[in-house]
C-alpha positions as protocol buffer text, in pm:
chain_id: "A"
residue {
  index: 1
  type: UNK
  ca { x: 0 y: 0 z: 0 }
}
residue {
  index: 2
  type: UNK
  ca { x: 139 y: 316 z: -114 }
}
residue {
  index: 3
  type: UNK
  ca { x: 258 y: 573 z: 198 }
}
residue {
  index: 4
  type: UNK
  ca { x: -68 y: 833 z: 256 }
}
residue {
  index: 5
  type: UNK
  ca { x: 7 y: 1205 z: 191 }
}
residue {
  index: 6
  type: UNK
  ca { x: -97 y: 1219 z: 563 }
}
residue {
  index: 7
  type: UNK
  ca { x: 37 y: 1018 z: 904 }
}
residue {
  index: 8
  type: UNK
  ca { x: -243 y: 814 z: 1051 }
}
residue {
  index: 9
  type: UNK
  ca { x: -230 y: 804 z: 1413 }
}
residue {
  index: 10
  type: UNK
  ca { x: -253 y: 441 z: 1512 }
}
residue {
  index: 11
  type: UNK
  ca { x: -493 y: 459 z: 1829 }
}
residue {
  index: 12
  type: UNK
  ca { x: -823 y: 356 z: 1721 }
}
residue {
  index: 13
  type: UNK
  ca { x: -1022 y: 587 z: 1910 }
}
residue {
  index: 14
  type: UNK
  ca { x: -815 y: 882 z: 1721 }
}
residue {
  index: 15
  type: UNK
  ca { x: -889 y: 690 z: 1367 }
}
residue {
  index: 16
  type: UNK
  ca { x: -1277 y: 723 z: 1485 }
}
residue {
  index: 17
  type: UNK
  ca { x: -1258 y: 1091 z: 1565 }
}
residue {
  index: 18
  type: UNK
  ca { x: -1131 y: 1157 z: 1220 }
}
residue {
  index: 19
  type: UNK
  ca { x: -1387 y: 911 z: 1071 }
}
residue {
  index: 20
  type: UNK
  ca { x: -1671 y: 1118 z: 1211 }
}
residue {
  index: 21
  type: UNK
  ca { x: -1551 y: 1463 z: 1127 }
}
residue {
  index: 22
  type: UNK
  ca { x: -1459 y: 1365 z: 783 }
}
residue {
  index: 23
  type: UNK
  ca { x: -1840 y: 1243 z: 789 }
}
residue {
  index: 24
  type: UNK
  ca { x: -1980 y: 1591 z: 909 }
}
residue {
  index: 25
  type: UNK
  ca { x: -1738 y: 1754 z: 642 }
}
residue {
  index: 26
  type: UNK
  ca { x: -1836 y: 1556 z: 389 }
}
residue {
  index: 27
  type: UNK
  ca { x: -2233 y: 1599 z: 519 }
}
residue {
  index: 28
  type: UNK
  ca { x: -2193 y: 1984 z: 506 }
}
residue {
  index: 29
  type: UNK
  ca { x: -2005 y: 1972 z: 142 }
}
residue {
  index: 30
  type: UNK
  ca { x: -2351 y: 1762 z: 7 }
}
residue {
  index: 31
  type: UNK
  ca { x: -2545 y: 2064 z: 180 }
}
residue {
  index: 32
  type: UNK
  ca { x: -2383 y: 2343 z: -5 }
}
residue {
  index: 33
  type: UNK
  ca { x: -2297 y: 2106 z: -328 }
}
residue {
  index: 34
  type: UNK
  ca { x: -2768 y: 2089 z: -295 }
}
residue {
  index: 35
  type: UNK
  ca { x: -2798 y: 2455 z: -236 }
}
residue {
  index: 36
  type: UNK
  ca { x: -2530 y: 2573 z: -504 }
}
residue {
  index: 37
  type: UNK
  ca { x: -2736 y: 2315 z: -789 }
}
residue {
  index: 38
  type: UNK
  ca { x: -3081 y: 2493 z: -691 }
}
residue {
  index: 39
  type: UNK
  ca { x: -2982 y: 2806 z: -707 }
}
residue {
  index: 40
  type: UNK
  ca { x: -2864 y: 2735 z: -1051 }
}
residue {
  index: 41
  type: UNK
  ca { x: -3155 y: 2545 z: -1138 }
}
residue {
  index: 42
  type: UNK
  ca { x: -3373 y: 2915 z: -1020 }
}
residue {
  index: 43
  type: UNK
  ca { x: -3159 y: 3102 z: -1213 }
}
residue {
  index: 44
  type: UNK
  ca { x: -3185 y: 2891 z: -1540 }
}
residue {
  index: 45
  type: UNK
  ca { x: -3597 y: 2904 z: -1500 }
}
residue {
  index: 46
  type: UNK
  ca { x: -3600 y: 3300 z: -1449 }
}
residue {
  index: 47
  type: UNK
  ca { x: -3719 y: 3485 z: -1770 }
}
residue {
  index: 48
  type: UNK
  ca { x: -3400 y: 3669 z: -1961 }
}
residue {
  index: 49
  type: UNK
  ca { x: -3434 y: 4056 z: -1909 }
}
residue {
  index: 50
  type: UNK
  ca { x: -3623 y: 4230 z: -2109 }
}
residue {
  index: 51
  type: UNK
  ca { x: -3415 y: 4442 z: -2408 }
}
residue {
  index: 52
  type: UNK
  ca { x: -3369 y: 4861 z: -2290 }
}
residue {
  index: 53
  type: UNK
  ca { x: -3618 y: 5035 z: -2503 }
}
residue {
  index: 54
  type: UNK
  ca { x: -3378 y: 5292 z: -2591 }
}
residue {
  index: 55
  type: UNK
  ca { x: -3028 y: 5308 z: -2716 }
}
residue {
  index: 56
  type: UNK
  ca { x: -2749 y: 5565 z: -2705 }
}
């Protein structure tokens, strides 16, 4: 197995700390990765402006 690009501690209850809070990250990513894709979706259903009615 190649060497990680970060040391692992090798207590168990350490390994499990870092399980969970990559969990939570990865939970709050999927939250703004949900909001960012319907805001997008919003902006893709809004009408285009309408064209000035005068030009210069």
């Amino acid at each position: 197995m190649p060497e990680p690009l970060l040391p692992l501690p090798p207590a168990l209850d350490q390994l499990l700390v870092i399980r969970r809070w990559l969990e939570l990250t990865l939970a709050r990513v999927d939250e703004r990765i949900g909001a960012v894709r319907a805001a997008e979706e919003q902006r893709a259903r809004r009408p285009p402006p309408e064209p000035p009615r005068w030009w210069i």
